[in-house]
Each structure stands twice: as C-alpha cells, then as structure tokens.
C-alpha positions in Angstrom: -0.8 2.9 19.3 2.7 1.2 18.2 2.1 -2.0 16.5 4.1 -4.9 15.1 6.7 -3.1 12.3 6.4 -4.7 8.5 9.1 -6.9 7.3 12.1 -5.4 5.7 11.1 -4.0 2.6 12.6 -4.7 -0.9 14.3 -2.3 -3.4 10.6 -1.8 -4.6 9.4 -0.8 -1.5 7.2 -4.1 -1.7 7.7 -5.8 2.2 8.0 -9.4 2.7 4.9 -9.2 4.9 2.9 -7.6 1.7 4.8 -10.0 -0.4 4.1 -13.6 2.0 0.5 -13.0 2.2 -1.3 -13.3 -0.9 -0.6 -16.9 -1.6 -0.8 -17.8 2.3 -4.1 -15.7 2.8 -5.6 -16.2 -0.5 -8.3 -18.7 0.1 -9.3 -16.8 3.6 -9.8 -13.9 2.3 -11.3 -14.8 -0.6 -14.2 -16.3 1.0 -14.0 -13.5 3.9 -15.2 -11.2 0.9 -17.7 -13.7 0.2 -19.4 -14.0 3.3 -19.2 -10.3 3.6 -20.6 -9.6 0.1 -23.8 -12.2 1.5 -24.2 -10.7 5.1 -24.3 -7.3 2.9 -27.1 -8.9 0.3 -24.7 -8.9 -2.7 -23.6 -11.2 -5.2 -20.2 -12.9 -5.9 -20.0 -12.3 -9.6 -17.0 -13.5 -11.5 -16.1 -9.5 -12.1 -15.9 -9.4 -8.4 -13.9 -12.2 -7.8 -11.8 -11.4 -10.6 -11.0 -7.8 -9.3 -10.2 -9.6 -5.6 -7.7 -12.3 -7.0 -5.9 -9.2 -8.5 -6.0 -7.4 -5.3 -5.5 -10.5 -3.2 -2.0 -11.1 -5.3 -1.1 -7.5 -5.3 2.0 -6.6 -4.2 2.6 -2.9 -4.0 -0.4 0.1 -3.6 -2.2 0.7 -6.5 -4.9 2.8 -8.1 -8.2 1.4 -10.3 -5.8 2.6 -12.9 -3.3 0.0 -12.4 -5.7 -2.3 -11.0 -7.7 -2.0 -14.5 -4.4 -2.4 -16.7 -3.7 -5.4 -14.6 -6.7 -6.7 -15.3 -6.2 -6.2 -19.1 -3.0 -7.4 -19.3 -4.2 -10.9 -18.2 -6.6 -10.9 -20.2 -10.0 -10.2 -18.3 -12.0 -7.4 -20.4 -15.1 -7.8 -18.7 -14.4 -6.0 -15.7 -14.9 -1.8 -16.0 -13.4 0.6 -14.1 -17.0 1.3 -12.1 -17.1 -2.0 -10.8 -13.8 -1.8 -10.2 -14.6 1.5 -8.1 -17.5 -0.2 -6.8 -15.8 -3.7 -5.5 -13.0 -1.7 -3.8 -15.1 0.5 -1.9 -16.7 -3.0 -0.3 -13.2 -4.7 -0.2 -12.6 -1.3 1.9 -15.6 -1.7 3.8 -14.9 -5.2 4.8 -11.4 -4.3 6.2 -9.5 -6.4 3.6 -8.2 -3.1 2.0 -6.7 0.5 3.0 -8.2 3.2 0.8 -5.1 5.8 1.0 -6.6 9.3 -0.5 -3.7 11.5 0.9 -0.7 10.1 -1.4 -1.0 12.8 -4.3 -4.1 13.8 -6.2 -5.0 9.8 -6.8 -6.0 7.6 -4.7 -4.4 4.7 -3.5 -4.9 1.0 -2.3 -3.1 -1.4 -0.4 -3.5 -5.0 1.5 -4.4 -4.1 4.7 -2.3 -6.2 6.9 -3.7 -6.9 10.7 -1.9 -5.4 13.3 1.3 -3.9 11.3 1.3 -0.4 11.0 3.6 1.5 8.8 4.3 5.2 8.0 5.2 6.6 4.3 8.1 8.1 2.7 6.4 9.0 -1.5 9.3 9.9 -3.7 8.2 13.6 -5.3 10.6 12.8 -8.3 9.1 9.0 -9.0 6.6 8.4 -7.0 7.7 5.8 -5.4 6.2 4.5 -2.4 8.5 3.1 0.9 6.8 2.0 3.8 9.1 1.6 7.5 8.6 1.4 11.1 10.3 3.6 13.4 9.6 2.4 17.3 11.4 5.2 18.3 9.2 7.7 16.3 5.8 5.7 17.4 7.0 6.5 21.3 7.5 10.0 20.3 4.2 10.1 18.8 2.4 8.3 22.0 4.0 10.8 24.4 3.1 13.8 22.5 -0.6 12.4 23.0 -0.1 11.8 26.4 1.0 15.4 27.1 -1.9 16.6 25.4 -4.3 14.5 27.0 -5.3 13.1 23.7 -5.6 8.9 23.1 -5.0 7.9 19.5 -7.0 5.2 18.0 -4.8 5.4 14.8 -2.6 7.5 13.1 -1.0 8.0 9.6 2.3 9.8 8.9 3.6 10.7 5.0 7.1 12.0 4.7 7.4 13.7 1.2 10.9 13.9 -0.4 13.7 12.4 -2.7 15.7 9.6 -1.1 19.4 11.2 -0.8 21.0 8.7 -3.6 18.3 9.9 -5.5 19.2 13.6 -5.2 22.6 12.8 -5.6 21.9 11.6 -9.0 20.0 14.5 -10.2 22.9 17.0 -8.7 25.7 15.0 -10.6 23.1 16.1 -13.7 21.8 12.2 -14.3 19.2 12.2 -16.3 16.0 10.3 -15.2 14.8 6.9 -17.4 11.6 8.0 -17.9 10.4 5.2 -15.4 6.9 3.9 -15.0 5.3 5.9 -12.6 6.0 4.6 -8.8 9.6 3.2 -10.0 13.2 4.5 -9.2 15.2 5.4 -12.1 18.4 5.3 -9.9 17.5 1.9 -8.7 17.7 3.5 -5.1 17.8 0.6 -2.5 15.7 1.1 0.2 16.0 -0.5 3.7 12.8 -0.4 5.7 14.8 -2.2 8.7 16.8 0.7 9.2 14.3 2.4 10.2 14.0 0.2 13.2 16.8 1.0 14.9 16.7 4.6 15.0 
C-alpha cells in the first residue's frame, strides 16, 4: 500500500512534486486528455482545453470556485462553471485528477500524481491544506490490515486540526488577517519532510 512520499512541501503546503510537474507534464497530459476525450466520443473545445491548462498549471487543490476565478482573472469569460463541473468530472475520469469530496462541505481537486500517495492535515482555523508522508504511519496502517485479514487497494487519511504555532498565536490573543480562504494568517511553516522520519 505505501508508495513513494511527495517532495518536501513548501510554506504553502504546495510540494515540489506538485510544483515540478505542470511545466514538465504539460504537453503529455494535455494530449492524454485529448485522446481520452476521442476514445470517449467527445470534442476538444477551446473551453476544455482552457479549463485543463488551468488545471495542468495548478499548484495547490482547488474547487470550480477557484478554478472559475482563475479563469476570470486571466481573462477567459467563456468558460461557465457547468463546463467547468463537466470537464473535471472527465479529467477525473481519465485519472489526470483526484476528486477529494471529504475536505469540508466543498469539494476539492488536485493533480493526481502517479505513484505518490499522501495523507492530509486541513487547518480548521484557515483551511489550509498540508499534504506529508509518514512511512512509519503507512507500516502501521499495512499491519493493522494484515491482522484483520483485510488487503487495501488504497486508502485516505485527513487529520483535522490547528498547526501548534498556529494555536499559539490565537492563545497569545493574535488576531487573524482575515486571509484568503486556504492561507495561514501566522505564516505557519510547514515541513512535509518531517513527517518522514517519524
């Protein structure tokens, strides 16, 4: 079940795995989506392919929400949120993107990145997202499945908290920024790697 652990992760959460591969992958999985859009009998359209160079370059999870500001902000108006909805559920389908529909009452998307698997701490003050790997905690998990006779395929694990500096903050009677949804307003540093060690 373990797999290969993501790259250390920034103060954003953002891992240099997540970060590396939209320029490396871009043109691959561009026309991946396009020979999966063909076997399936649909079109590219330029809504499509504008909604999957958005995705592509993403960064971090994100909702249709963001996905459709995005989108806005540089400038493409044609695309609505339905096709949005709609493209993302095939971008799903072909295995290019995670549908995550347990983090809050939103759902959320990511890259999906071949072989790394990653568990999920969510911030309940922010709601930031950090991603680690814990070897340690994958071993655990295998041998509880092997003393219950049980073979996972897959698995998903989300820790739900306030990063200690964080709470710190908020004891000491810090007020909070007002940050954008999904951003620290402590400018909490978080080290994925540590995780790896544990």
């Amino acid at each position: 079940m373990a797999k290969s652990p993501p790259k250390a992760a920034s103060a954003d959460g953002a891992t240099e795995a997540s970060r590396s591969k939209p320029g490396a992958h871009k043109t691959s999985d561009q026309q991946r989506f396009t020979d999966f859009l063909r076997s399936r009998g649909y079109k590219s359209t330029p809504e499509r392919q504008a909604i999957v160079d958005q995705v592509i370059s993403s960064q971090e999870h994100f909702t249709v929400d963001d996905l459709y500001d995005e989108l806005r902000r540089h400038g493409d108006r044609r695309v609505s949120r339905a096709t949005i909805y709609r493209t993302l559920e095939l971008l799903t389908e072909s295995g290019l993107v995670n549908k995550i529909d347990w983090i809050g009452s939103t759902t959320h998307y990511e890259i999906a990145m071949a072989d790394e698997h990653h568990d999920h701490f969510i911030c309940t003050q922010c709601g930031q997202i950090y991603e680690f790997f814990s070897p340690t905690l994958e071993a655990v998990q295998d041998r509880v499945c092997e003393a219950l006779g049980l073979t996972a395929d897959d698995h998903t694990l989300k820790i739900e908290g306030i990063p200690n500096h964080c709470r710190e903050q908020l004891a000491k009677g810090k007020a909070t920024k007002s940050p954008a949804k999904g951003s620290c307003p402590f400018d909490f540093r978080f080290e994925a790697s540590r995780a790896e060690g544990v």
